[in-house]
SEDRENTOR-879263 format. One line per 5 residues: for each residue x, y, z of C-alpha. Coordinates in steps of 0.001 Angstrom, whole numbers. Example, Ala and Ser with C-alpha at 12.3 -4.5 7.8 and 13.67 -1.06 7.14 Angstrom:
12300:-4500:7800; 13670:-1060:7140
***
This chain:
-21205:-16913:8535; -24508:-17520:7869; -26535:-20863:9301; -28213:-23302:7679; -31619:-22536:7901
-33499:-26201:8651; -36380:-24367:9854; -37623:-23386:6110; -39744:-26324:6366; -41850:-24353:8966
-42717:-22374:5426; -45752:-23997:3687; -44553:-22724:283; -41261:-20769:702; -38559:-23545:-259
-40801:-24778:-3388; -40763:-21455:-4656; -36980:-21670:-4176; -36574:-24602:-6110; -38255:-23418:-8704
-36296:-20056:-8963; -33166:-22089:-9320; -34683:-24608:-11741; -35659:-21531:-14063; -32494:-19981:-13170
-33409:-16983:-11816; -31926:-14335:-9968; -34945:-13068:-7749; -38142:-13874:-6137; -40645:-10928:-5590
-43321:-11269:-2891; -45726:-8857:-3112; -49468:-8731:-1783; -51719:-8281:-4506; -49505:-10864:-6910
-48619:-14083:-7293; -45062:-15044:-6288; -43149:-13588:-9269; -39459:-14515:-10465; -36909:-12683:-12630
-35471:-15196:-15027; -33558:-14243:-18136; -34765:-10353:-17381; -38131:-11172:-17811; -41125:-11841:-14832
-42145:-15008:-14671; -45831:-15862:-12040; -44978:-18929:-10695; -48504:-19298:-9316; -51720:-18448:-9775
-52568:-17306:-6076; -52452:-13683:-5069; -50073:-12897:-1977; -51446:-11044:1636; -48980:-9238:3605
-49687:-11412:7102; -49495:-14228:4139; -45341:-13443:3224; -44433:-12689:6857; -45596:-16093:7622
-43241:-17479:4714; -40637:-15833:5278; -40039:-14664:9416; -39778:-18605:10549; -36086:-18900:8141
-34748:-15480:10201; -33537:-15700:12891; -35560:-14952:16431; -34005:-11404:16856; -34625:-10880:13388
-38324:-12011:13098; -38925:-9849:16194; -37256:-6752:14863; -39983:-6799:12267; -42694:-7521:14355
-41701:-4457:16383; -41721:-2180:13589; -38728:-2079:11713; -38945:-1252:8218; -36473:-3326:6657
-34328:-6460:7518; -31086:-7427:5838; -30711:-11491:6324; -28736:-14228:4159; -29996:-17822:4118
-28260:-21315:2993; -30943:-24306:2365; -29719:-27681:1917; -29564:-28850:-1371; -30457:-25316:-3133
-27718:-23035:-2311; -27437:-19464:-550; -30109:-16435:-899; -30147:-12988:120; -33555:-11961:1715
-34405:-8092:2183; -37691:-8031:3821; -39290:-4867:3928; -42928:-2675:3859; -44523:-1204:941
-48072:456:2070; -47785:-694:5226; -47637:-4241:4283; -44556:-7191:4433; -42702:-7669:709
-39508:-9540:-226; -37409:-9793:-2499; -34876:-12755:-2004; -31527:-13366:-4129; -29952:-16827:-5355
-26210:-16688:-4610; -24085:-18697:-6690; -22421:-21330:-4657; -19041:-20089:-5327; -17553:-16026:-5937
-17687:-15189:-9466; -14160:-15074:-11944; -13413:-11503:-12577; -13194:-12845:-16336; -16909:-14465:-15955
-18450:-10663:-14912; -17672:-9036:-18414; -15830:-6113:-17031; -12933:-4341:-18691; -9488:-6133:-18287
-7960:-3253:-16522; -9994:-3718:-13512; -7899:-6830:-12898; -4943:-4538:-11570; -7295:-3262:-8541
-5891:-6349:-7235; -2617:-5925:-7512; -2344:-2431:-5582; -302:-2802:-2296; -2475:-530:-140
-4790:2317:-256; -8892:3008:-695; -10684:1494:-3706; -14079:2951:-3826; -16781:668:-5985
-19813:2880:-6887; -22713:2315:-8797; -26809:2398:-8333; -28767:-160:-6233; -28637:-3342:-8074
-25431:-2858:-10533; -23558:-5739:-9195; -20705:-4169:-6899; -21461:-6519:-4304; -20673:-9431:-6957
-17387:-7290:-8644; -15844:-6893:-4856; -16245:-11037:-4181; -14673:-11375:-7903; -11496:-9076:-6542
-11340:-10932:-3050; -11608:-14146:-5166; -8721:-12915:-7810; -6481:-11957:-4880; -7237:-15165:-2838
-6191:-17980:-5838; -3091:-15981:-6136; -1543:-14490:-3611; -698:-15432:93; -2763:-12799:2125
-5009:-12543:5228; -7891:-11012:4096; -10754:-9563:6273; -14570:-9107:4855; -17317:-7142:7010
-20757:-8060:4919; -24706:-7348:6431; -25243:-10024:5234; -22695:-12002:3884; -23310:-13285:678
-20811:-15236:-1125; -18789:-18068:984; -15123:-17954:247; -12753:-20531:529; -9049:-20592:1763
-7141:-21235:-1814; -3970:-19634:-1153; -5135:-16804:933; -6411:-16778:5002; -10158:-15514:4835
-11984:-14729:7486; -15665:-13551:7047; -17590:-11046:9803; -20959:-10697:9799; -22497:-7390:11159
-25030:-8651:13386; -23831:-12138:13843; -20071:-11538:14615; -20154:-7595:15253; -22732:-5392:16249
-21564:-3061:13551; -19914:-1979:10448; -17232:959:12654; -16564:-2002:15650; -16116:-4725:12906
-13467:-3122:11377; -12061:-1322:13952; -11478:-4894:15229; -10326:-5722:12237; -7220:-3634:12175
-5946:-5432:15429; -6079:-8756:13599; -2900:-8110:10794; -4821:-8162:7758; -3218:-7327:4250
-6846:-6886:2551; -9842:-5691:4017; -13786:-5473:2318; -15893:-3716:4158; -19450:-4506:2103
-20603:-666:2397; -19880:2242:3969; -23214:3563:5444; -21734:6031:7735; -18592:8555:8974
-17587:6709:11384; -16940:3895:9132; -15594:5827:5763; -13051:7311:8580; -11850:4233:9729
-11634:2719:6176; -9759:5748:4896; -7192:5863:7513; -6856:2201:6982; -6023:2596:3244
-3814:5694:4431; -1705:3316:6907; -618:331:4883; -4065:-1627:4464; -5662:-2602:753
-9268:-1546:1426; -12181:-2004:-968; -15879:-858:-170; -19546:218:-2015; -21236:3392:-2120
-24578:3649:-3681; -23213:6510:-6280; -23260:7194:-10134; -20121:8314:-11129; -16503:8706:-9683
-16951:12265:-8901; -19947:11581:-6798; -18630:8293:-5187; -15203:10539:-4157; -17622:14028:-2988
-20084:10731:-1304; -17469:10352:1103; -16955:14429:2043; -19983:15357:1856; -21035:12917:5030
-19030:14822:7267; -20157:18083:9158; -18715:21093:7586; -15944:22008:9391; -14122:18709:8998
-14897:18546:5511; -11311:19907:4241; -9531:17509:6569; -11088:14442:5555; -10752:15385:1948
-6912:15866:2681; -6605:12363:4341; -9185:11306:1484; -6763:12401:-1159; -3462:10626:246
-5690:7423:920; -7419:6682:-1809; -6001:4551:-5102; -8591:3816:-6997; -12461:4469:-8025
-14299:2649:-9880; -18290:3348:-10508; -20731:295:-13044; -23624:328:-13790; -25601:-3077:-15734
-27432:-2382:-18769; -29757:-4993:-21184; -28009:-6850:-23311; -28456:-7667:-26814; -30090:-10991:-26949
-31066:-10514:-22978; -29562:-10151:-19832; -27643:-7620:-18560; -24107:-6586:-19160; -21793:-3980:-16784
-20405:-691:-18010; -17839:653:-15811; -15073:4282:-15467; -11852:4054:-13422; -9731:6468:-12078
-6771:5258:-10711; -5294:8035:-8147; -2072:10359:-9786; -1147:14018:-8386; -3266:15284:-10293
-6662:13707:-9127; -5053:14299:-5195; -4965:17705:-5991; -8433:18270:-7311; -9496:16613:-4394
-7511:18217:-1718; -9046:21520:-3551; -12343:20183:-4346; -12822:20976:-7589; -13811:17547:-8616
-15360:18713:-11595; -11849:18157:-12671; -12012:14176:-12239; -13480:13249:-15547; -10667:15231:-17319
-8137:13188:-14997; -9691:9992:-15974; -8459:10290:-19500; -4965:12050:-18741; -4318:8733:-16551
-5267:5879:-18892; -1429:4931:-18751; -2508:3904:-15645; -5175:1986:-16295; -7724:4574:-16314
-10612:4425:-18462; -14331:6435:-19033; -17702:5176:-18569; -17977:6289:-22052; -14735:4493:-23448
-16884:1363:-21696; -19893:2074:-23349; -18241:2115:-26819; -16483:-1354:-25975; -19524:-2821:-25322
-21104:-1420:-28560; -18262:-2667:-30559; -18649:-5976:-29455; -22359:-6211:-30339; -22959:-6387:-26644
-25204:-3676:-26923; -26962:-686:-29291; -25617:2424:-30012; -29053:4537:-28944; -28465:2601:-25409
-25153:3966:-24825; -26390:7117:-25724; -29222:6727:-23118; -26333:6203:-20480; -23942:8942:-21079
-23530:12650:-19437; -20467:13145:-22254; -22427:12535:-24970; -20397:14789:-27205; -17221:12374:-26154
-19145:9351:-26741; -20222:10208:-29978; -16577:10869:-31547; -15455:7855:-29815; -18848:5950:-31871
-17909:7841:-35333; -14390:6455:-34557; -15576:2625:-34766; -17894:3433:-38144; -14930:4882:-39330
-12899:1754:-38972; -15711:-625:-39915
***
């Protein structure tokens, strides 16, 4: 789990720039040289000084609340580092420092204090069932930034005030602390309590679990592992930085060297139950609101898989809404529906824009 960083106060101005992110409740501080420290509050840019930034300026902010192997990782040259953060009386953050031209930026995170209700995240109902499956692979894509991170700790959460399970996460970096409600949760950090994401979780299937998060799947080692898991008895969720469910499903394939291709997309097909894919977009009034597809897994979808002709996995999304299936586009209407957002912003969104624009005539045609 991540430490309680005391050391902040090393930082001439790093924890009042904190406070004043959560004061104007934001959700991220930008450090950039050339700029004052700038926050995103209400999805607008806010300066929250009037002094410009200097890369040697940020790295002396930020490296003293890392920790030592971290701060000299950077130092020797590597390009980004991954951390998470609690200060006393302000809560958790999420730090990515990286380089732009050669220089140090960051962009740090406020983490709410507790995991978000699926019901507070504005997602279609359906996606409550995801937590209900007894085993298999549910794949969560979407673009940097969409909020799968935040979805997967509102499914963990869901499971863990209801049922009795032993549930595994493997984060870099954890973000969101869960509790034990009615669930045993146990929380790996890569880094911190494994040197990586394929020995975490390898570990992880000595230790009995029922669930198991694995935060992203970066690499083949770690999407085989996870799909065998989901193949053998285990309820697996993960992330892939993907746009749609065919890409999120041909994602996972398409890492492997050719000649195992067809045999991971055979084990791919009997593991996997779910994918889902969301994306945020602005909100009427401000903000940001999620649009989301699922395809939960029938014959059919196994098939087309198996085969690879995923082309076929839109169609299969809305042959299997009995299921709970729905379209990005049937997602996008909801939200217009409700006022949540414009029509020419859906439009903006869609690949099926014929689809999307019966479903639209559909609502003026009941209004």
């Amino acid at each position: 789990m991540a430490e309680e960083i005391s050391n902040i106060e090393k930082s001439s101005h790093l924890k009042s720039w904190l406070e004043t992110l959560v004061q104007q409740s934001g959700s991220d501080l930008y450090l950039v040289e050339g700029l004052p420290p700038t926050i995103r509050a209400a999805s607008r840019l806010l300066q929250i000084s009037s002094d410009n930034l200097d890369g040697d300026g940020i790295e002396a902010e930020v490296l003293p609340v890392l920790r030592p192997t971290m701060a000299e990782n950077f130092r020797s040259g590597a390009s980004s580092i991954d951390a998470s953060i609690q200060v006393p009386g302000l809560g958790r953050f999420r730090i990515n420092l990286h380089r732009e031209r050669g220089r140090a930026a960051v962009t740090i995170r406020a983490i709410p204090v507790r995991p978000p209700r699926l019901s507070e995240l504005n997602l279609p109902s359906n996606i409550e069932g995801l937590t209900r499956l007894p085993h298999g692979l549910v794949l969560v894509g979407g673009p940097t930034g969409s909020g799968k991170t935040t979805t997967l700790a509102a499914l963990v959460d869901e499971i863990n005030r209801r049922d009795n399970k032993h549930i595994i996460t493997i984060e870099d970096p954890i973000e969101y602390d869960h509790q034990h409600i009615k669930s045993v949760i146990e929380q790996v950090e890569i880094g911190v309590d494994a040197p990586d994401f394929p020995t975490a979780l390898r570990a992880a299937l000595r230790q009995c679990p029922d669930v198991i998060v694995v935060g992203e799947m970066r690499d083949p080692e770690t999407m085989r592992i996870a799909v065998t898991a989901g193949e053998t008895g285990h309820l697996v969720f993960s992330t892939l930085h993907t746009a749609d469910v065919t890409s999120t499903v041909s994602r996972v394939s398409d890492s492997f060297p050719l000649e195992r291709q067809n045999t991971i997309r055979n084990e791919l097909s009997m593991a996997l139950a779910a994918v889902m894919t969301q994306k945020l977009l602005p909100r009427v009034g401000g903000g940001r609101v999620p649009a989301a597809e699922l395809l939960m897994l029938s014959y059919g979808a196994r098939q087309h898989i198996r085969k690879n002709s995923l082309q076929h996995l839109h169609q299969e999304i809305t042959m299997t809404r009995n299921l709970g299936s729905f379209t990005f586009e049937e997602s996008l209407v909801a939200l217009v529906k409700a006022g949540r957002i414009e029509p020419d912003q859906a439009r903006g969104r869609t690949i099926h824009t014929e689809e999307l624009d019966t479903l639209l005539r559909g609502i003026a045609g009941r209004s």
